[in-house]
C-alpha positions as CSV (number, residue, x, y, z in Angstrom):
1,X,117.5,108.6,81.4
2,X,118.4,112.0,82.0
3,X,122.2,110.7,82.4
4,X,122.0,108.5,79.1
5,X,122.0,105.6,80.6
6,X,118.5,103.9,79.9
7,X,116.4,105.1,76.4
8,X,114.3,108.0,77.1
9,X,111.1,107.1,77.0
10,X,107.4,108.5,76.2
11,X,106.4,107.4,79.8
12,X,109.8,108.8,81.3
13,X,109.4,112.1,79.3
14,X,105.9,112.7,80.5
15,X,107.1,111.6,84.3
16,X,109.5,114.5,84.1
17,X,107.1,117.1,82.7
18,X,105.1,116.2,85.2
19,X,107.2,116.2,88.3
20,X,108.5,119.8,86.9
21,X,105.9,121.6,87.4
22,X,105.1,119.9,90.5
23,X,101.7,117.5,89.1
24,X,101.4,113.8,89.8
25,X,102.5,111.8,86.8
26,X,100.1,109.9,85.4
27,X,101.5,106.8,86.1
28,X,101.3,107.3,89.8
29,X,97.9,108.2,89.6
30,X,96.7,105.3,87.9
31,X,98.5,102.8,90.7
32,X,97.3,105.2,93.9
33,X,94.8,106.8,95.8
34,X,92.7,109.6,94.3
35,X,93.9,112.8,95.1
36,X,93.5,116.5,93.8
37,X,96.9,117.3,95.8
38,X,99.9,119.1,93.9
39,X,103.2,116.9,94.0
40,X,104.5,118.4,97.5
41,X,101.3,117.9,99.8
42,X,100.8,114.6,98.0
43,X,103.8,113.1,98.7
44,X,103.6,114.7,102.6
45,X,100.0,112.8,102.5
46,X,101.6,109.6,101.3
47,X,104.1,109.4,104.3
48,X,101.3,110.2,106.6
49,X,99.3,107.3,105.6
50,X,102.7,104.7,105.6
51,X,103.1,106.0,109.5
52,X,99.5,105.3,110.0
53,X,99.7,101.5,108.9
54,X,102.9,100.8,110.4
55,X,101.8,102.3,113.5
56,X,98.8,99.9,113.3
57,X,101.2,96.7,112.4
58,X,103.9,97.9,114.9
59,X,101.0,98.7,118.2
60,X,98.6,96.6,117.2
61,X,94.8,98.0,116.6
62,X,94.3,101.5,117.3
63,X,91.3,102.9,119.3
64,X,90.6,105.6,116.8
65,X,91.5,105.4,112.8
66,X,92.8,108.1,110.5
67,X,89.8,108.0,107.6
68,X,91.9,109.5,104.9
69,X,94.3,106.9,105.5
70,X,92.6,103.9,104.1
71,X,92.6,103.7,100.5
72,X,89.0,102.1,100.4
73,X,87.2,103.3,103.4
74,X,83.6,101.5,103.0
75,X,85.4,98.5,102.8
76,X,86.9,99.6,106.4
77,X,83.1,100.4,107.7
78,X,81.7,96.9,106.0
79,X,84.1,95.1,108.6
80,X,83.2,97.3,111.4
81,X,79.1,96.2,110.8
82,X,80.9,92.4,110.2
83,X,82.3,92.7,113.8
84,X,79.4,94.0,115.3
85,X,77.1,91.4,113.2
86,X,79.4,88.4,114.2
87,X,80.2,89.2,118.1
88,X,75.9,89.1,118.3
89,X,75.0,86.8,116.3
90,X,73.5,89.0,113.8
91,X,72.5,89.5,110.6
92,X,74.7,92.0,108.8
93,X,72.2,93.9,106.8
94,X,70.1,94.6,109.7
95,X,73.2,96.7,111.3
96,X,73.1,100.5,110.8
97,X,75.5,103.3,112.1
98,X,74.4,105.8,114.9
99,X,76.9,108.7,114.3
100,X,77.8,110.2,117.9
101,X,80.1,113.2,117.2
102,X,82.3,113.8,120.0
103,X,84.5,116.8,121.5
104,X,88.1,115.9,120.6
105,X,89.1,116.8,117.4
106,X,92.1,114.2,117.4
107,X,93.9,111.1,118.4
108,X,95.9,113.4,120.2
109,X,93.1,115.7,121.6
110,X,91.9,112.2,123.2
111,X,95.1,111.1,124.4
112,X,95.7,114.4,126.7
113,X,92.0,113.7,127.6
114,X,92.9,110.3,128.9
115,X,90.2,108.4,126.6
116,X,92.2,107.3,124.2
117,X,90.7,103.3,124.4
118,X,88.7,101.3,121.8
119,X,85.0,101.9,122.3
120,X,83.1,98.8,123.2
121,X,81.2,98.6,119.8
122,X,81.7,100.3,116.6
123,X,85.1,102.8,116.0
124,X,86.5,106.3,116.3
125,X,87.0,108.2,114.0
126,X,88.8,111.3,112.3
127,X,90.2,113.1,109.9
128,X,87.3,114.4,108.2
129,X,86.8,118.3,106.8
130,X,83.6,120.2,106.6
131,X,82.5,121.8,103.6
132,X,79.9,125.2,103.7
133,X,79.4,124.3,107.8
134,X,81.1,123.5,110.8
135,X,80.6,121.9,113.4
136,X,79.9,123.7,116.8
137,X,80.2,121.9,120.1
138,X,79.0,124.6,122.1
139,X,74.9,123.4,120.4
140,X,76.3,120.1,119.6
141,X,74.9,120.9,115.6
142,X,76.4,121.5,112.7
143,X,76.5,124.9,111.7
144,X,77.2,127.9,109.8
145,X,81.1,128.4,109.1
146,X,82.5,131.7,110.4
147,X,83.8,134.5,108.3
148,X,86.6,133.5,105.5
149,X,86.3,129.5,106.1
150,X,85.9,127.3,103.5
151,X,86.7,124.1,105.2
152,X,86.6,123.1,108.8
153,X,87.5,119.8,111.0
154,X,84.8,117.5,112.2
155,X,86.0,116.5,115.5
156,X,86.4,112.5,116.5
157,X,83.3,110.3,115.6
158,X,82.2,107.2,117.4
159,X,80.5,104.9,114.3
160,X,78.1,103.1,116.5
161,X,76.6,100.0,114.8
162,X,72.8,98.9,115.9
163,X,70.9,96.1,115.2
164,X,67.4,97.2,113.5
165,X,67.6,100.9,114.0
166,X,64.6,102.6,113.7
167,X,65.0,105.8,111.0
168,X,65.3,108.7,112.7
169,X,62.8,111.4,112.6
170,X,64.4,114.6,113.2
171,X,67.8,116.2,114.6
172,X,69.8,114.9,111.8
173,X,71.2,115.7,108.6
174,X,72.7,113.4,106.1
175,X,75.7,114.3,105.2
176,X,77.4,113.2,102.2
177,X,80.9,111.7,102.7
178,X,83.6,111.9,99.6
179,X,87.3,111.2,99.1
180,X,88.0,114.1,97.0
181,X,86.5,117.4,97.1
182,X,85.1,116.7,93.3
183,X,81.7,114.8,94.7
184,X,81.3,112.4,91.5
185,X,83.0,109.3,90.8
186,X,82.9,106.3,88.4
187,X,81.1,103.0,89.5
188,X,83.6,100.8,90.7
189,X,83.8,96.5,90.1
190,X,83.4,96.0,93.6
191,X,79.5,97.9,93.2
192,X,81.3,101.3,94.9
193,X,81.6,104.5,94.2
194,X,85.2,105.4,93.3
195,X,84.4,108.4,95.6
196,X,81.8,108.7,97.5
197,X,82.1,106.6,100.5
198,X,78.9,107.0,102.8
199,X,75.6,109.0,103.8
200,X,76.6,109.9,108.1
201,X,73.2,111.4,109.9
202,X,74.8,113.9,111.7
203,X,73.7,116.2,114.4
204,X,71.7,119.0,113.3
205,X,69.3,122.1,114.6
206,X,67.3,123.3,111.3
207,X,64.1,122.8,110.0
208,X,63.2,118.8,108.6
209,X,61.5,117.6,105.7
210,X,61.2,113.9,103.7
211,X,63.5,113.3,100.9
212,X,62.7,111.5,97.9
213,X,62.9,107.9,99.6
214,X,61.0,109.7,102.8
215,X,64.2,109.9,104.9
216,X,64.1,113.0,107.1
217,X,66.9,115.2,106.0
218,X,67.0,119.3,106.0
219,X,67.6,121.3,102.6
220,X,69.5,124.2,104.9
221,X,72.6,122.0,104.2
222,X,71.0,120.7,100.8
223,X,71.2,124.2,99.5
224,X,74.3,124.7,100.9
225,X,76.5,122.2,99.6
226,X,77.4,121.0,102.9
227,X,79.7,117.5,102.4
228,X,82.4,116.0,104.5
229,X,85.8,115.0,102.6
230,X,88.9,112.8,103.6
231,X,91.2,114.9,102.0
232,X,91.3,118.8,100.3
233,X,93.4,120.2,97.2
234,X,96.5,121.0,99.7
């Protein structure tokens, strides 16, 4: 358009404003993932997830996934509770996620450990940040972030799927999982959120109480604002 050649269009106009000032034309938008990322980072983050499905068509099933990667994650943790609910003869909404945070903070964090293999139920998992906590290994909680940050990594996650869990009754918090740092969304056709993804009970030290559907949960991290994210604004 710009050389004459093709009609220039409303569409093609706005495209160009767009990519100008470095935004995300609408047009992308509407045919991708959400993302609050300016042009650069989002096109970084687009190459990133390409390497991580060709690496899983080209090596076959990884032992850990890349979260942020999948463009509709509770689909993802739906088939992991199918597997588990299938390989025991189970009925799938009797299966539940125990969430066992681990050390390693990534894939390659577990390969220089030498325990980079497929657990023997459930996934790995990472790629997650931390919003208003972090999580420190040395108490195996979640915790207050340090001085001057704002978001943190939580390190790799085994999802651990079990049959008729009982609800726990203390030690965790549940922690709110988004896409997108702006924690609302629109109700999707599928019944989904079109950002939030999951509740995880994750490790915590603070004081309990019972939520309005008498879950235990603490309001430390209530108060706080504390969410996990699959991807930031850079």
């Amino acid at each position: 358009a710009l050389k004459g050649l093709v009609t220039m269009s409303q569409d093609l106009e706005a495209m160009g404003d767009k990519l100008f000032v470095g935004g995300i034309p609408e047009n992308w938008e509407a045919n991708a993932y959400p993302s609050l990322k300016p042009l650069g980072p989002w096109v970084d983050e687009l190459m990133e997830r390409l390497a991580f499905l060709h690496d899983w068509i080209d090596n076959g099933v990884p032992a850990c996934y890349w979260v942020p990667g999948f463009y509709f994650p509770q689909a993802f943790f739906t088939g992991v509770q199918q597997n588990y609910a299938r390989k025991y003869t189970l009925a799938i909404d009797t299966v539940s996620f125990n969430v066992r945070v681990r050390e390693e903070l990534t894939r390659e964090d577990m390969e220089k450990a030498g325990t980079y293999e497929s657990p023997e139920d459930g996934c790995y998992i990472w790629g997650l940040w931390l919003e208003g906590a972090r999580w420190n290994s040395e108490i195996h909680s979640i915790d207050d972030s340090l001085p001057k940050q704002l978001y943190t990594r939580l390190p790799m996650i085994h999802m651990d799927p079990q049959a008729n869990r009982p609800p726990p009754e203390k030690g965790i918090y549940r922690l709110p999982v988004y896409k997108t740092l702006l924690r609302r969304g629109t109700l999707s056709t599928t019944g989904h959120s079109t950002n939030f993804v999951m509740w995880m009970e994750v490790p915590s030290n603070r004081a309990e109480f019972k939520n309005n559907l008498n879950q235990v949960d603490q309001d430390t991290w209530i108060r706080a604002g504390v969410g996990a994210f699959c991807a930031l604004r850079y």
